[in-house]
C-alpha positions in Angstrom: 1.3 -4.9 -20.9 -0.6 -4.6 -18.1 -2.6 -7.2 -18.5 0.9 -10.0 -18.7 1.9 -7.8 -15.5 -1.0 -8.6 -13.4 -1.4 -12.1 -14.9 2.3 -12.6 -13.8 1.0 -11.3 -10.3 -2.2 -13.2 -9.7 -0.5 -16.8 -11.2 0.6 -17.6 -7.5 -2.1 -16.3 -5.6 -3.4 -19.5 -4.9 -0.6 -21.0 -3.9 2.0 -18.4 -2.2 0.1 -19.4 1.1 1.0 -23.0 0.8 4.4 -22.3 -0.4 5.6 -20.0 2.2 3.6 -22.6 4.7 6.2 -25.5 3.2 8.5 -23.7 4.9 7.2 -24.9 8.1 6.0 -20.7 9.7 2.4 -19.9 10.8 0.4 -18.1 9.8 1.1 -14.9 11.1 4.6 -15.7 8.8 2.6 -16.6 5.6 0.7 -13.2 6.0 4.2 -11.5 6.3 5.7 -12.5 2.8 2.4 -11.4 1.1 2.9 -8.0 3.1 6.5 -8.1 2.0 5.7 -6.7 -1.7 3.3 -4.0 -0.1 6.2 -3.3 2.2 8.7 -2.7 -0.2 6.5 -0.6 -2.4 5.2 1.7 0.9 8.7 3.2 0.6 9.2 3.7 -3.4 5.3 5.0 -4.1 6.6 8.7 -3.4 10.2 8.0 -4.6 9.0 6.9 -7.9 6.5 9.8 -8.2 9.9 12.3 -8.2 11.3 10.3 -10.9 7.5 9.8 -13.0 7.7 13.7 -12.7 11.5 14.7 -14.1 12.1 11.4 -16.6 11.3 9.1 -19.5 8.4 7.1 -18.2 8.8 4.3 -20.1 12.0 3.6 -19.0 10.9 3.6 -15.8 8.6 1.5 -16.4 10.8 -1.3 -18.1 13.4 -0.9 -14.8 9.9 -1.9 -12.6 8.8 -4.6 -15.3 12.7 -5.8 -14.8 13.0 -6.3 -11.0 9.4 -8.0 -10.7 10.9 -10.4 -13.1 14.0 -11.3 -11.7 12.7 -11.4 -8.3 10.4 -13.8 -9.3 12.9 -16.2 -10.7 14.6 -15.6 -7.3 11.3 -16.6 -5.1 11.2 -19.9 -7.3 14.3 -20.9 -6.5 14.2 -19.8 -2.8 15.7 -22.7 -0.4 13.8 -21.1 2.8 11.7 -18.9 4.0 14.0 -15.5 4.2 14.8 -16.0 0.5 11.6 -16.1 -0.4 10.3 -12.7 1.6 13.5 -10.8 0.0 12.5 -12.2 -3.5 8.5 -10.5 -2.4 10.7 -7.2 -1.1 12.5 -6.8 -4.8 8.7 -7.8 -6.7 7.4 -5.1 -4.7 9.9 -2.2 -5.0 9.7 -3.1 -8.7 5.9 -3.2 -9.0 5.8 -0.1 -7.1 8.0 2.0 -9.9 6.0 0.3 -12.5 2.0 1.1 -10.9 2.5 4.4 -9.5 4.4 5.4 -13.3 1.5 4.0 -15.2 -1.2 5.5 -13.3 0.4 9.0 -13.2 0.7 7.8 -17.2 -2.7 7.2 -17.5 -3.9 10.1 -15.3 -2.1 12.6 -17.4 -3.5 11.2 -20.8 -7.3 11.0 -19.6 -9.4 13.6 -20.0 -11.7 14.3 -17.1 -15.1 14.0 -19.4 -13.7 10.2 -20.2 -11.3 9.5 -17.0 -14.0 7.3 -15.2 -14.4 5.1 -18.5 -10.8 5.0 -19.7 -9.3 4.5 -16.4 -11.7 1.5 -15.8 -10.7 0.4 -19.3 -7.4 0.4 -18.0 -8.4 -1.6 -14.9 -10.6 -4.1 -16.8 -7.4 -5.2 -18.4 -5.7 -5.4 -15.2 -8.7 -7.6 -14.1 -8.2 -9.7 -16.9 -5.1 -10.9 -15.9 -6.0 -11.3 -12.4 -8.7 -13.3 -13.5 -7.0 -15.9 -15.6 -3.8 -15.5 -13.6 -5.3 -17.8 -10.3 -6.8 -20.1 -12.9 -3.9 -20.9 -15.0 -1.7 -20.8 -11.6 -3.8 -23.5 -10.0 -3.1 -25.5 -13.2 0.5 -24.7 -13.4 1.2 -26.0 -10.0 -1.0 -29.3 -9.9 1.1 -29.9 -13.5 4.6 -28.6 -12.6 4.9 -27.9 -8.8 4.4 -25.4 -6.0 7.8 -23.9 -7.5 6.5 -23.7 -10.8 4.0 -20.5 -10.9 6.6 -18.3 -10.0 8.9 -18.9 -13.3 5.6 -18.8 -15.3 5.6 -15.2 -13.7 8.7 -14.5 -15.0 8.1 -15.3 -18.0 4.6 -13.3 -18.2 6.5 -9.7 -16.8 9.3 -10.1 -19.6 6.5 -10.1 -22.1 5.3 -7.2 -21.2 8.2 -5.1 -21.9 7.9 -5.1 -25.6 4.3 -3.2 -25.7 6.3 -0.9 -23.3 8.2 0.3 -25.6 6.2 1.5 -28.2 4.3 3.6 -25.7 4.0 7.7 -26.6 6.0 9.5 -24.8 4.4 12.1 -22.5 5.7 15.3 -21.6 6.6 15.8 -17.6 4.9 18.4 -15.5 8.8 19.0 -14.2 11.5 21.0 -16.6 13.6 21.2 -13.7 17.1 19.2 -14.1 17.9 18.4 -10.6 16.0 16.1 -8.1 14.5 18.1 -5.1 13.3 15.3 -3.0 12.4 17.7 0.3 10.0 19.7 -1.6 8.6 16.6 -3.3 8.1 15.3 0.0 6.8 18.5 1.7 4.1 18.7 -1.1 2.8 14.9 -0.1 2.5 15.7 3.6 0.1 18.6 2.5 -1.9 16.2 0.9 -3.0 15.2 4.0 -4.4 18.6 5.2 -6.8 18.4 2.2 -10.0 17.7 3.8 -11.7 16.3 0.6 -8.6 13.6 -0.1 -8.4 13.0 4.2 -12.1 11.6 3.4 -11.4 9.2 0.4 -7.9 7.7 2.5 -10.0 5.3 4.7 -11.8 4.0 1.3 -8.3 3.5 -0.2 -6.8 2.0 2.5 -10.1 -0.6 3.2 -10.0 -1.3 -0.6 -6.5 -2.7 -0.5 -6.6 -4.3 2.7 -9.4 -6.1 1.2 -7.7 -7.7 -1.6 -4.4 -8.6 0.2 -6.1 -10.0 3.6 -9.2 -11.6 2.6 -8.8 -12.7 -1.4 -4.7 -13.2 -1.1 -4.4 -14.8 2.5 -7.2 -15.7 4.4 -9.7 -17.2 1.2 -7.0 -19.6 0.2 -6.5 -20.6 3.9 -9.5 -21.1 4.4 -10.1 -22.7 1.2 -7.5 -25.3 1.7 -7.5 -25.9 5.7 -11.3 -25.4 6.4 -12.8 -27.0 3.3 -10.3 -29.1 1.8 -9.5 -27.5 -1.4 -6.7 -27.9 -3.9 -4.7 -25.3 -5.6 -6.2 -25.3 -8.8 -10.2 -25.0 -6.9 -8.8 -22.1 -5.0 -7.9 -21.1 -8.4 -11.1 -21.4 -9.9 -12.7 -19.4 -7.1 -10.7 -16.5 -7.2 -11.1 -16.8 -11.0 -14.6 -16.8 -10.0 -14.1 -13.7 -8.1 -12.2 -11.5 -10.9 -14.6 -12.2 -14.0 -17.4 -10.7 -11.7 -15.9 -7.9 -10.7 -14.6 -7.3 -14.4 -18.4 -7.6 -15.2 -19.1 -4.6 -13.3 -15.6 -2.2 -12.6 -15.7 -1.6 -16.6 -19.7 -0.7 -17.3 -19.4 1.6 -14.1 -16.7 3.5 -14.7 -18.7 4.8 -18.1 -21.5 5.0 -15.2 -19.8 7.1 -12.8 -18.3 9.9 -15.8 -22.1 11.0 -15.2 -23.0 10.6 -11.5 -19.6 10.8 -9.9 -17.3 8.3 -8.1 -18.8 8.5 -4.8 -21.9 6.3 -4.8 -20.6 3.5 -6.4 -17.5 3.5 -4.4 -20.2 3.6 -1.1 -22.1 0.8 -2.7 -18.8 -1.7 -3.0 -17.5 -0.9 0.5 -21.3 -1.6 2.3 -22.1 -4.4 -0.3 -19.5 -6.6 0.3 -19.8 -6.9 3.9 -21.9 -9.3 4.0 -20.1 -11.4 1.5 -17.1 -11.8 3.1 -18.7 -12.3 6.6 -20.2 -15.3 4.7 -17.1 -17.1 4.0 -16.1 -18.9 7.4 -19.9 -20.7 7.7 -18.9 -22.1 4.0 -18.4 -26.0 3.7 -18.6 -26.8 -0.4 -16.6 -25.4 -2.9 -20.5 -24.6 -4.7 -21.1 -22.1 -1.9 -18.0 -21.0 -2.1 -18.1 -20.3 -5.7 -21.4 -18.1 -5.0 -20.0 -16.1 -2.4 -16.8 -15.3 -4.3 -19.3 -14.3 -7.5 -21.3 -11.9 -5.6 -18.3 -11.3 -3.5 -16.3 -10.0 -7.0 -19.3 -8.1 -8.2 -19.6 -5.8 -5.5 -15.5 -5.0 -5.1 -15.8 -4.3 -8.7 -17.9 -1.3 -8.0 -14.6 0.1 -6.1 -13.2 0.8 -10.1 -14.1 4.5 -10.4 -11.5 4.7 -7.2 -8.2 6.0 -9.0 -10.4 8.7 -10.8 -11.4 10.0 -8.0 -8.4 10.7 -6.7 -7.6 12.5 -9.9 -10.5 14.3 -10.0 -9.7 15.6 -6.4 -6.5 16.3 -7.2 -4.8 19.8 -8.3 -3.7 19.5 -11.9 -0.1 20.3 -11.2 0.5 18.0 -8.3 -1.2 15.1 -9.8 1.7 12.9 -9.0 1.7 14.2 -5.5 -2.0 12.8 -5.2 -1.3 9.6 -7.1 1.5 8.8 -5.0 -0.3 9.4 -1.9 -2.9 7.1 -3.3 -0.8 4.3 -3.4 1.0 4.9 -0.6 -2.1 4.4 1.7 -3.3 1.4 -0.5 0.0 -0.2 0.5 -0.1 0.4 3.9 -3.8 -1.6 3.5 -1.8 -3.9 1.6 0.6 -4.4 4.9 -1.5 -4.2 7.4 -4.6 -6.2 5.7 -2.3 -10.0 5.1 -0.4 -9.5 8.3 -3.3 -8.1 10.8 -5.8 -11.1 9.5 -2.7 -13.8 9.6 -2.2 -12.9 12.9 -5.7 -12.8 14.4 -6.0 -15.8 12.7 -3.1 -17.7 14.4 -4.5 -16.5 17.7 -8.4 -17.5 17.3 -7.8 -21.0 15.2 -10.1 -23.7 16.0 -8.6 -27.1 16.9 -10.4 -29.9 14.9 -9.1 -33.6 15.8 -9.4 -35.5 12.7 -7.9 -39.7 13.8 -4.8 -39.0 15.7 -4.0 -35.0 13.5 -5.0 -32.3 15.1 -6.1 -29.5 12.4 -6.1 -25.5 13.6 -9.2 -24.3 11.6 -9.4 -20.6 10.4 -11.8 -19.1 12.5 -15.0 -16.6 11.6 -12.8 -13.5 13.8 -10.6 -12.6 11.2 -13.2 -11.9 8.8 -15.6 -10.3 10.8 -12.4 -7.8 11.6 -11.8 -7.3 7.5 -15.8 -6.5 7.6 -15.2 -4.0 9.7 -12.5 -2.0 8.1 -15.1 -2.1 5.1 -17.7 -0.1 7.3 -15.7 1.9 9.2 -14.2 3.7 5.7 -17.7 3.5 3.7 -19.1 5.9 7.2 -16.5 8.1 6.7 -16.8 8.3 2.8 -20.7 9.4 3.3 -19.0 12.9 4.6 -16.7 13.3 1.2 -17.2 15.4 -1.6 -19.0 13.7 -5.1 -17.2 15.9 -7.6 -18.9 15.8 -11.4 -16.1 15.3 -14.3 -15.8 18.8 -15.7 -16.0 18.8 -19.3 -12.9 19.9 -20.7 
């Protein structure tokens, strides 16, 4: 299931920044309706956790797998631009009750000998579909249309409702009856004055700004403005990009059940630095297809990421911690499309091509991303490297 989920999602990653660009906004605007999912889901992370804690979880996680699908039919049909970001805020509330349950799903079900390999299992899967999902959007909208992708995605998320179902049912750590969102609440704040966890949020946060402001937003502008690529080669890259980084999140995920999550996590955030500084001095989609490789491998090293967290966290507030977790990776989410849009709109390079004037990405924007990556990987060297206890 999650594998049709995150198909569904990647399918119009190469062409949501040309679609929300028909609609005549800058850049700054583009970068806002990719933030709009992460937006949504910053404020139903915790929400969802009180619900994952006191309900059925797999009906939660048909209600998420329900509102990414109709809100995708919704962004296909959008007439203009403010359709189109409140179709993104729907996708995202609903993604953010169907992620946060199916990690605190898989986080309860893992044992902490085999968390590292079966939660990077679990992510390989969700790599697969990210990796054929750019592909086979490309394809879709050269074949069908710009509009075309998003109905495809529909399609996809409905699918996965029917392994849903025949998922075990796991007890809750919660017998209580009634809701008690205060205390939910008060428990997440204290989170934060756990000096192991304060250590991994920088990581967690550079991670997903990562994904959503260089791969989502500023490779596919780039891509199509600076070296005059279609959809379906901005596909291919970004296809590019996930089967490396499948190649490696899986094998070290096994890997880091014996040395811990920290060093490979270090290894992604330093590694990739250089890959992504690479990008804006790229004319050819060859080089391009080499960065993006090497670019993959290295963010695939960030796998171990979720068990860490779990491995930090207290066994009865697991939810508390998993919540948290993607609470901050939203807010990278956020900040990562629309920070990078706009210091993108601010630093473009005018290009006079006949009588058109072009505005060129420039090299700031991703020099900025690079940045992030360092600042968290520093800051990670201080954190703890916790061995999976055998259980």
């Amino acid at each position: 299931m999650t594998f049709f989920v995150l198909l569904g999602l990647s399918i119009i990653a190469p062409i949501l920044p040309e679609y929300a660009s028909e609609f005549h906004v800058n850049y700054t605007l583009i970068g806002l309706v990719i933030s709009a999912f992460a937006i949504a889901r910053m404020f139903f992370d915790l929400p969802t956790g009180v619900f994952a804690r006191q309900f059925n979880k797999k009906i939660i996680l048909i209600i998420g797998l329900i509102l990414v699908s109709s809100s995708s039919i919704l962004a296909g049909l959008a007439p203009n631009y403010i359709i189109l970001f409140i179709a993104r805020i729907i996708e995202g509330t609903g993604s953010a009750i169907y992620v946060t349950t199916a990690s605190i799903y898989l986080a309860q079900i893992a044992t902490p000998e085999r968390r590292g390999t079966l939660m990077s299992v679990y992510f390989g899967f969700l790599l697969l579909g990210t990796i054929f999902g750019p592909t086979l959007g490309g394809f879709v909208a050269s074949s069908w249309g710009i509009r075309a992708p998003f109905f495809v995605y529909a399609l996809l998320t409905s699918i996965g409702i029917i392994p849903t179902l025949i998922l075990p049912k796991v007890p809750n750590m919660n017998k209580e009856k009634s809701l008690n969102f205060p205390d939910f609440f008060k428990g997440a704040a204290k989170t934060l004055i756990d000096y192991d966890f304060l250590l991994i949020l920088p990581a967690i946060f550079a991670t997903f700004f990562l994904r959503t402001g260089v791969r989502s937003t500023l490779v596919p502008l780039y891509g199509t403005i600076n070296v005059g690529l279609s959809e379906g080669d901005i596909g291919i890259l970004l296809t590019f990009a996930g089967l490396a980084t499948a190649a490696t999140m899986v094998p070290i995920g096994k890997i880091s059940d014996r040395i811990g999550r920290k060093y490979p996590l270090l290894i992604s955030l330093f590694f990739t630095v250089p890959f992504v500084i690479w990008i804006p001095f790229i004319a050819n989609f060859s080089v391009f297809s080499i960065d993006m490789i090497l670019y993959g491998a290295f963010t695939g090293l960030s796998g171990p990421l979720t068990a860490y967290i779990t491995d930090i966290a207290k066994s009865d507030k697991i939810e508390l911690y998993m919540g948290m977790y993607r609470l901050i990776g939203d807010i990278g989410f956020v900040i990562g499309p629309l920070l990078l849009g706009l210091v993108a709109d601010y630093t473009t390079i005018p290009k006079t091509v006949g009588s058109i004037t072009i505005d060129l990405v420039s090299w700031i924007p991703f020099v900025i991303a690079s940045l992030v990556l360092i600042v968290a990987a520093v800051i990670l060297l201080r954190a703890p490297n916790p061995r999976p206890s055998k259980s």
